[in-house]
Backbone atoms as SQL, in Angstrom:
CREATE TABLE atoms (id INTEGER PRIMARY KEY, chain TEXT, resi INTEGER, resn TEXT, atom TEXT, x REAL, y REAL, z REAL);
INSERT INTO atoms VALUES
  (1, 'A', 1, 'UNK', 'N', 32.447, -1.505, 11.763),
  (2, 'A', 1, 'UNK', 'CA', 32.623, -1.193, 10.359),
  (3, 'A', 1, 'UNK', 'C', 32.520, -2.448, 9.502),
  (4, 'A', 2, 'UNK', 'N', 32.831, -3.652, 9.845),
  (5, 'A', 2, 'UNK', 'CA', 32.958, -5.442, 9.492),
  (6, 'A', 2, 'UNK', 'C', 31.558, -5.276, 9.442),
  (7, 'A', 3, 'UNK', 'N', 30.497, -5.008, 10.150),
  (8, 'A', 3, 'UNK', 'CA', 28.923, -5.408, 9.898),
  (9, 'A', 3, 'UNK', 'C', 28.541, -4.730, 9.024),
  (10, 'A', 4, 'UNK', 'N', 28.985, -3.786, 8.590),
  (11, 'A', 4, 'UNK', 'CA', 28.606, -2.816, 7.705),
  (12, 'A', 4, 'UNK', 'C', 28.780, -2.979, 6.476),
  (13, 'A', 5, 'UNK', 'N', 30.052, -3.392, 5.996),
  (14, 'A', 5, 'UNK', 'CA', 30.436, -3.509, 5.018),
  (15, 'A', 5, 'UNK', 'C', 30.050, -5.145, 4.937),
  (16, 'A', 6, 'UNK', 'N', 29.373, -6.157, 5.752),
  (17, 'A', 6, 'UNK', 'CA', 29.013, -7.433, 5.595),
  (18, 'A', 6, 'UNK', 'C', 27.200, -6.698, 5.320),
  (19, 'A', 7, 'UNK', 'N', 26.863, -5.987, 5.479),
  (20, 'A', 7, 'UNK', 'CA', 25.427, -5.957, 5.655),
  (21, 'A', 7, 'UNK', 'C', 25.486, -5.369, 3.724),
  (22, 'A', 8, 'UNK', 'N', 26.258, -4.427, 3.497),
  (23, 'A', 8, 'UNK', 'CA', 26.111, -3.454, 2.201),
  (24, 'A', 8, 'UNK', 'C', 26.585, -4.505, 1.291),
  (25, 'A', 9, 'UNK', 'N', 27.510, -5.780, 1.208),
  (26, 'A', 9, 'UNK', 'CA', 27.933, -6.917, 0.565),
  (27, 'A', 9, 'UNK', 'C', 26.464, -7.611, 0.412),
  (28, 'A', 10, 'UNK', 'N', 25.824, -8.061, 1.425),
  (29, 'A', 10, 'UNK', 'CA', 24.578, -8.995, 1.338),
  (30, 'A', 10, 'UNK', 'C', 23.790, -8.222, 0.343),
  (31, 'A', 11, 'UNK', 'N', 23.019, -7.189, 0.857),
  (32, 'A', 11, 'UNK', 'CA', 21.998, -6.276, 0.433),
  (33, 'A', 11, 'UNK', 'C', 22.294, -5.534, -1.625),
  (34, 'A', 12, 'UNK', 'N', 24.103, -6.025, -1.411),
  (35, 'A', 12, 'UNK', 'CA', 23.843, -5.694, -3.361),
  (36, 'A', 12, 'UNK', 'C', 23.847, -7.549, -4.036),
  (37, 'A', 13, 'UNK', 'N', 24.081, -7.972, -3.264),
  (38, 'A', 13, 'UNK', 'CA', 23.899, -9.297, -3.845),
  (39, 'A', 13, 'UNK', 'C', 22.796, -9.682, -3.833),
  (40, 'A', 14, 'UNK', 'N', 21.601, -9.615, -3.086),
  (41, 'A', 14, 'UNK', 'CA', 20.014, -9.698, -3.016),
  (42, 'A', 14, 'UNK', 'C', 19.468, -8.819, -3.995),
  (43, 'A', 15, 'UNK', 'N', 20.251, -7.769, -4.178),
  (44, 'A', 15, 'UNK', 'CA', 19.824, -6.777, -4.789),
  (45, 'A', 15, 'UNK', 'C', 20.337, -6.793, -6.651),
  (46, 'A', 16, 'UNK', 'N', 21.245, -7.605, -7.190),
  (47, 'A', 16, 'UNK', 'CA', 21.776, -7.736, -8.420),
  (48, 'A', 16, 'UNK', 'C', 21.694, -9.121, -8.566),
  (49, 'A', 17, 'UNK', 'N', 20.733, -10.353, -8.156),
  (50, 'A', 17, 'UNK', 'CA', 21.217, -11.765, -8.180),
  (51, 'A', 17, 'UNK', 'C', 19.668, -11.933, -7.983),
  (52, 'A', 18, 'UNK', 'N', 18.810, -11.397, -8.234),
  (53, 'A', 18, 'UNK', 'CA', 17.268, -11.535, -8.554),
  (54, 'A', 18, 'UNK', 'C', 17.039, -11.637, -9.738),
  (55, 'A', 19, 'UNK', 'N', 15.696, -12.717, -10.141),
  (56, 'A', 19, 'UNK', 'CA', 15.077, -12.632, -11.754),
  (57, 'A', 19, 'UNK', 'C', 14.465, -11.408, -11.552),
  (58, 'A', 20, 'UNK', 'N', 13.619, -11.175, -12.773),
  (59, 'A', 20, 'UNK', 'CA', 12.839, -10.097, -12.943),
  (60, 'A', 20, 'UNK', 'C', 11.785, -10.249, -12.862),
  (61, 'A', 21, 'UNK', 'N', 10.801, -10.047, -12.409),
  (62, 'A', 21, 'UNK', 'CA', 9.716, -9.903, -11.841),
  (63, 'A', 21, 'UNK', 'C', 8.683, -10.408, -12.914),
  (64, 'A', 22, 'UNK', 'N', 7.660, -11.578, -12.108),
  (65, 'A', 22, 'UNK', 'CA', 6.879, -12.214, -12.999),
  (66, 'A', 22, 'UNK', 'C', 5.772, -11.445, -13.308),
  (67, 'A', 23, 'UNK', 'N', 5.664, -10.728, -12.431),
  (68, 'A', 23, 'UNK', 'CA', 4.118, -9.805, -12.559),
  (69, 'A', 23, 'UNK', 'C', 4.535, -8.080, -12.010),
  (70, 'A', 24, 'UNK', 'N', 3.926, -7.700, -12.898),
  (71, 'A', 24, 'UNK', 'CA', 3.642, -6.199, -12.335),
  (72, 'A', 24, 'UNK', 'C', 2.567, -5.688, -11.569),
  (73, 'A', 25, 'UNK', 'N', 2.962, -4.987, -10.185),
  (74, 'A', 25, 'UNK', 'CA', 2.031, -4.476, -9.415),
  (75, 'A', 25, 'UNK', 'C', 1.940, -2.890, -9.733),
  (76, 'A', 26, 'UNK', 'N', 0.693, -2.877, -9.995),
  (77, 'A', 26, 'UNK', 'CA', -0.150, -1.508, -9.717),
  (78, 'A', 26, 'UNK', 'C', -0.969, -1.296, -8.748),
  (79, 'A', 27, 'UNK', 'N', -0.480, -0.292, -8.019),
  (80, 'A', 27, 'UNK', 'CA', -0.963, 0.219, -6.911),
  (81, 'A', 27, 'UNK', 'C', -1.375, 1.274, -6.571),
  (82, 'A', 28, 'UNK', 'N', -2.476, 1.750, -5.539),
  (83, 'A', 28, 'UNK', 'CA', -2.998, 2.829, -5.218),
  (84, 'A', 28, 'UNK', 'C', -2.855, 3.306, -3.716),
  (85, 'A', 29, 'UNK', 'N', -2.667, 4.138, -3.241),
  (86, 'A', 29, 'UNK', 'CA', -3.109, 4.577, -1.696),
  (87, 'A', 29, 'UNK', 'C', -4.066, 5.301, -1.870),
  (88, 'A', 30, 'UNK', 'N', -5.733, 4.468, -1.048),
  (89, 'A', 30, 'UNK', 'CA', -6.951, 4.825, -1.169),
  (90, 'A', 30, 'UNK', 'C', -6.666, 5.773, 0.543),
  (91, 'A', 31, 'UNK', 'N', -6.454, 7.051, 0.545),
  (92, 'A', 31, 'UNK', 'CA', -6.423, 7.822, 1.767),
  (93, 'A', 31, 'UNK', 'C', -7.746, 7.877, 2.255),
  (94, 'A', 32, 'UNK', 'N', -7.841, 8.469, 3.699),
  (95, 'A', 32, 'UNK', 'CA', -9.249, 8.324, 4.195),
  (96, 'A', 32, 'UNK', 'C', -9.526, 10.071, 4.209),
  (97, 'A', 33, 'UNK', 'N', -8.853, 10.811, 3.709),
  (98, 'A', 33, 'UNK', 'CA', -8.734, 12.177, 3.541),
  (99, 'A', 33, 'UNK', 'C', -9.282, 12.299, 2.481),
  (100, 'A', 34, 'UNK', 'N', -9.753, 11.650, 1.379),
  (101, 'A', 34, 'UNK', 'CA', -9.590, 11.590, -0.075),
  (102, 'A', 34, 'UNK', 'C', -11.647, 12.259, -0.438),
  (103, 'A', 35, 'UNK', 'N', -11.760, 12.435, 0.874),
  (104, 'A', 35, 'UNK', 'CA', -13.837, 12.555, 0.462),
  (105, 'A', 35, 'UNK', 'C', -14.867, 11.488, 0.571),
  (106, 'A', 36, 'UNK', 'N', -14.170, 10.269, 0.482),
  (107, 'A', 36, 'UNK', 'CA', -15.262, 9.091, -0.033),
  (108, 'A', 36, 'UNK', 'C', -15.587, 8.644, 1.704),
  (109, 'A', 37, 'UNK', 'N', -14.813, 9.242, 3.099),
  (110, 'A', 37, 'UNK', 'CA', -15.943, 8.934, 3.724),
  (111, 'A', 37, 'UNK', 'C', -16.796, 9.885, 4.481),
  (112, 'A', 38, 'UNK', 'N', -17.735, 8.930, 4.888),
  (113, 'A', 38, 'UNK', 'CA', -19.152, 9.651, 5.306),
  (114, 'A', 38, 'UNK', 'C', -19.633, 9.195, 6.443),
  (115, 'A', 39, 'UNK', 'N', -20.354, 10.005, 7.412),
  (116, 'A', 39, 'UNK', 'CA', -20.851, 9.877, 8.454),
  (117, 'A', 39, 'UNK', 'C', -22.044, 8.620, 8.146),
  (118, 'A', 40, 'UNK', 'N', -22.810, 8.645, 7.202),
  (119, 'A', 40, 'UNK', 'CA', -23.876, 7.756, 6.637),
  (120, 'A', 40, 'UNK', 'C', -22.791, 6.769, 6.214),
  (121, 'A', 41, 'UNK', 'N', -23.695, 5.566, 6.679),
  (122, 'A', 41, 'UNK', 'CA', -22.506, 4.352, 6.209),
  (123, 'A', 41, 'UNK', 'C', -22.922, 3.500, 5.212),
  (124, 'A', 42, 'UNK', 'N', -24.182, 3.836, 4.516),
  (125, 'A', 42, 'UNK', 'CA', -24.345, 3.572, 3.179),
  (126, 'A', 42, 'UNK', 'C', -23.559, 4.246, 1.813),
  (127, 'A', 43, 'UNK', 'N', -23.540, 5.488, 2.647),
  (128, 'A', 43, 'UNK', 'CA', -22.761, 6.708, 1.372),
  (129, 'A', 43, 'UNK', 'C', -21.657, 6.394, 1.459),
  (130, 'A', 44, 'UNK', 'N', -20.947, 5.717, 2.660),
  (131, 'A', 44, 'UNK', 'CA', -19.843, 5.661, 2.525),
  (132, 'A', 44, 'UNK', 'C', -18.999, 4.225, 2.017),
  (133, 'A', 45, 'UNK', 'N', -20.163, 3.102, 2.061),
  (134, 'A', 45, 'UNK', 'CA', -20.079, 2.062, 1.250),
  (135, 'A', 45, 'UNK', 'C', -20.068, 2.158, -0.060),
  (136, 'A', 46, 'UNK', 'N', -21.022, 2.873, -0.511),
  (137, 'A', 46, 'UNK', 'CA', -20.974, 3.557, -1.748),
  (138, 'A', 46, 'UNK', 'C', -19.806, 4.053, -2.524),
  (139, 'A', 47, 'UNK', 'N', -19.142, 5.057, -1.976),
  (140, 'A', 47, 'UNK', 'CA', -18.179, 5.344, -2.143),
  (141, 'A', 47, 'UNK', 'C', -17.219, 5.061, -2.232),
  (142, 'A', 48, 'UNK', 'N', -16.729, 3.642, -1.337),
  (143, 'A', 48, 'UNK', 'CA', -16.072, 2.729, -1.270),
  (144, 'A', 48, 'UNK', 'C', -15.980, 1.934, -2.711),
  (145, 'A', 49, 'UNK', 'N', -16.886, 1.410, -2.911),
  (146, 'A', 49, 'UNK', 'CA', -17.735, 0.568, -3.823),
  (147, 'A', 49, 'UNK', 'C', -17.177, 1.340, -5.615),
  (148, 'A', 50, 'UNK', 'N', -16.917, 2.537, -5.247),
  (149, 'A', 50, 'UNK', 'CA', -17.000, 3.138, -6.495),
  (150, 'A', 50, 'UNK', 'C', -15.161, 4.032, -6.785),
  (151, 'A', 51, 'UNK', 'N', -14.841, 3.668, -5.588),
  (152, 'A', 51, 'UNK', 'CA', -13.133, 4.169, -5.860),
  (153, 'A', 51, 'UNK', 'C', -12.610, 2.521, -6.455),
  (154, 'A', 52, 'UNK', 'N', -13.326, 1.530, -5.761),
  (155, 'A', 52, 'UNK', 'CA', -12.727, 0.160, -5.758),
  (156, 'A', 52, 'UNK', 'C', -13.139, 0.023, -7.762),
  (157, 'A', 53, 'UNK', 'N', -14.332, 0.359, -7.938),
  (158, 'A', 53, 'UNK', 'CA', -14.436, -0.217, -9.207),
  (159, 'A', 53, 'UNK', 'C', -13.659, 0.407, -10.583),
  (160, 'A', 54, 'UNK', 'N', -13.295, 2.203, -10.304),
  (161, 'A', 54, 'UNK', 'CA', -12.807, 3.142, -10.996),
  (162, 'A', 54, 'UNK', 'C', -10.579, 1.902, -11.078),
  (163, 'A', 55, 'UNK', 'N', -10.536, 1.803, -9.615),
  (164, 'A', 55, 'UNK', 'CA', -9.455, 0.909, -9.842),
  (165, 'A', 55, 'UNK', 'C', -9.206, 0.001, -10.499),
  (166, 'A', 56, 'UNK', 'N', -10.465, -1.176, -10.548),
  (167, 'A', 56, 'UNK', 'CA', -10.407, -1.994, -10.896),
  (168, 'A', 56, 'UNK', 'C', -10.790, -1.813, -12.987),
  (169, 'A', 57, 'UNK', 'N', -10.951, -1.034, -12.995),
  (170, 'A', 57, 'UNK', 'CA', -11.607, -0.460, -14.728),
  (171, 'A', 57, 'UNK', 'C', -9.838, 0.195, -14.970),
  (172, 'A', 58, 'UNK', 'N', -9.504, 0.434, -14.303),
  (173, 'A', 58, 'UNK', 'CA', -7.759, 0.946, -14.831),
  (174, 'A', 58, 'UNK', 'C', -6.766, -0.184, -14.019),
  (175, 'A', 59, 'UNK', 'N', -7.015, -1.449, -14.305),
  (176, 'A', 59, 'UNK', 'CA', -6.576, -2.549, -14.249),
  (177, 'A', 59, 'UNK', 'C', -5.483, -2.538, -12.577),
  (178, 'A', 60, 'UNK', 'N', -5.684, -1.724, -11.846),
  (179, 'A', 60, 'UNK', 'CA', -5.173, -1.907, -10.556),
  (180, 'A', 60, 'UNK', 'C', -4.947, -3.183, -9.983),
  (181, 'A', 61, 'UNK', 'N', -3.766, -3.580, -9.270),
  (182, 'A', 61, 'UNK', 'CA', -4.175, -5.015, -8.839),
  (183, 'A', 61, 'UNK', 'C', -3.807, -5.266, -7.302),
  (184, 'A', 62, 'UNK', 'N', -3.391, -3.701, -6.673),
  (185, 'A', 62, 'UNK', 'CA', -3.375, -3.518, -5.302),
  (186, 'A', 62, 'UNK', 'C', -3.644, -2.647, -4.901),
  (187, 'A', 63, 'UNK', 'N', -4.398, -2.076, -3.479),
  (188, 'A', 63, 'UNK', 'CA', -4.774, -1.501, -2.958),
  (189, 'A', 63, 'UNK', 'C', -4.506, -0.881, -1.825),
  (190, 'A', 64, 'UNK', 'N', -3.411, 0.356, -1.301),
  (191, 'A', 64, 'UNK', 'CA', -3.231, 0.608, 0.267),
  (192, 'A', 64, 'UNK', 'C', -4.322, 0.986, 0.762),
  (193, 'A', 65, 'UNK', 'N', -4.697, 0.615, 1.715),
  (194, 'A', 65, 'UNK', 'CA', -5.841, 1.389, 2.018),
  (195, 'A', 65, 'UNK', 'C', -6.400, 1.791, 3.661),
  (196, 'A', 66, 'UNK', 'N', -5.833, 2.599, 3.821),
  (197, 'A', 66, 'UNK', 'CA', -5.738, 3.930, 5.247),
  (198, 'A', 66, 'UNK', 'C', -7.059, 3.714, 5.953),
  (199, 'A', 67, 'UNK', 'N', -6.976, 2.978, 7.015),
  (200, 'A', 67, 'UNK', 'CA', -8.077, 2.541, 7.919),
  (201, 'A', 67, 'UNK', 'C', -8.023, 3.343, 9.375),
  (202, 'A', 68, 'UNK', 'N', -6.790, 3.617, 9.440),
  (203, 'A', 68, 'UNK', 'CA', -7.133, 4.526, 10.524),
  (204, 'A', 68, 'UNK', 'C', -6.571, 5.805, 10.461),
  (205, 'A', 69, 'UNK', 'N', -7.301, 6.733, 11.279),
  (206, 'A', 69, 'UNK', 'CA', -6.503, 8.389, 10.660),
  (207, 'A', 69, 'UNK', 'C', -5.430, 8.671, 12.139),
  (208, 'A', 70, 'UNK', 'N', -6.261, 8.329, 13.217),
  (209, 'A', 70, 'UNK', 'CA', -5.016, 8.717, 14.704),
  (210, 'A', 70, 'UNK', 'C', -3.914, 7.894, 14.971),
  (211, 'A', 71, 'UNK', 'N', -3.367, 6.997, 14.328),
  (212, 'A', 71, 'UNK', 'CA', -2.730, 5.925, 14.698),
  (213, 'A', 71, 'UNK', 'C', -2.638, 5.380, 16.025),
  (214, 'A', 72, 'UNK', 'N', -3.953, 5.243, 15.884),
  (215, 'A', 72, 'UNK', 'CA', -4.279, 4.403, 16.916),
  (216, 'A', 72, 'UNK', 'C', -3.626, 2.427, 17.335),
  (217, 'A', 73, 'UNK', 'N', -3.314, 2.371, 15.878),
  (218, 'A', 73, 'UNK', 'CA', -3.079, 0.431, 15.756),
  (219, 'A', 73, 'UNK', 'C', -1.171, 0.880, 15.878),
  (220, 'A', 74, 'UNK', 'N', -0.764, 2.009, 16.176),
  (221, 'A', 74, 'UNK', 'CA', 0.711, 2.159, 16.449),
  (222, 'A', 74, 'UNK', 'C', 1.067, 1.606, 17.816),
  (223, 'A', 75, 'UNK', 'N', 2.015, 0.556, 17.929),
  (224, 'A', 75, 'UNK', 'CA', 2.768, 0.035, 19.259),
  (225, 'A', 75, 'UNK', 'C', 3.535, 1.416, 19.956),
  (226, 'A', 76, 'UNK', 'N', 3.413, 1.324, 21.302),
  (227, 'A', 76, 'UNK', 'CA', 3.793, 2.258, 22.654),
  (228, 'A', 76, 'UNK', 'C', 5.115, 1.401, 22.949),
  (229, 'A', 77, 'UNK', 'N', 5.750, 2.490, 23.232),
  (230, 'A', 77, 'UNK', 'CA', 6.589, 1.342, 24.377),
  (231, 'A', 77, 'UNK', 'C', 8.747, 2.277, 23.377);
């Protein structure tokens, strides 16, 4: 119960004892569900090419972006 109440002590003091943030992030999750890919890997550069620029025209300044669909890059064990 001592770690607990030492962990919930730390975590509001990190949490109320911060400046305010120099920059604002805008962000997107570009899903791979979303249409833009394609068996053709020009169309799908393309497509790429054209979610990235629609972001970048509505001043976005980060990007998630879903590279794999099976989670495959997930650790076993």
């Amino acid at each position: 119960m001592k770690k607990m109440a030492y962990f919930v002590l730390l975590f509001c003091s990190f949490l109320f004892s911060g400046r305010g943030a120099d920059a604002e992030m805008r962000a997107c999750w570009a899903s791979r569900f979303d249409g833009w890919i394609s068996p053709d890997k020009e169309t799908c550069e393309n497509n790429i090419r054209a979610v990235m620029q629609t972001l970048k025209d509505n001043n976005y300044n980060a990007v998630l972006f879903q590279i794999r669909g099976e989670c495959a890059a997930a650790l076993c064990g």
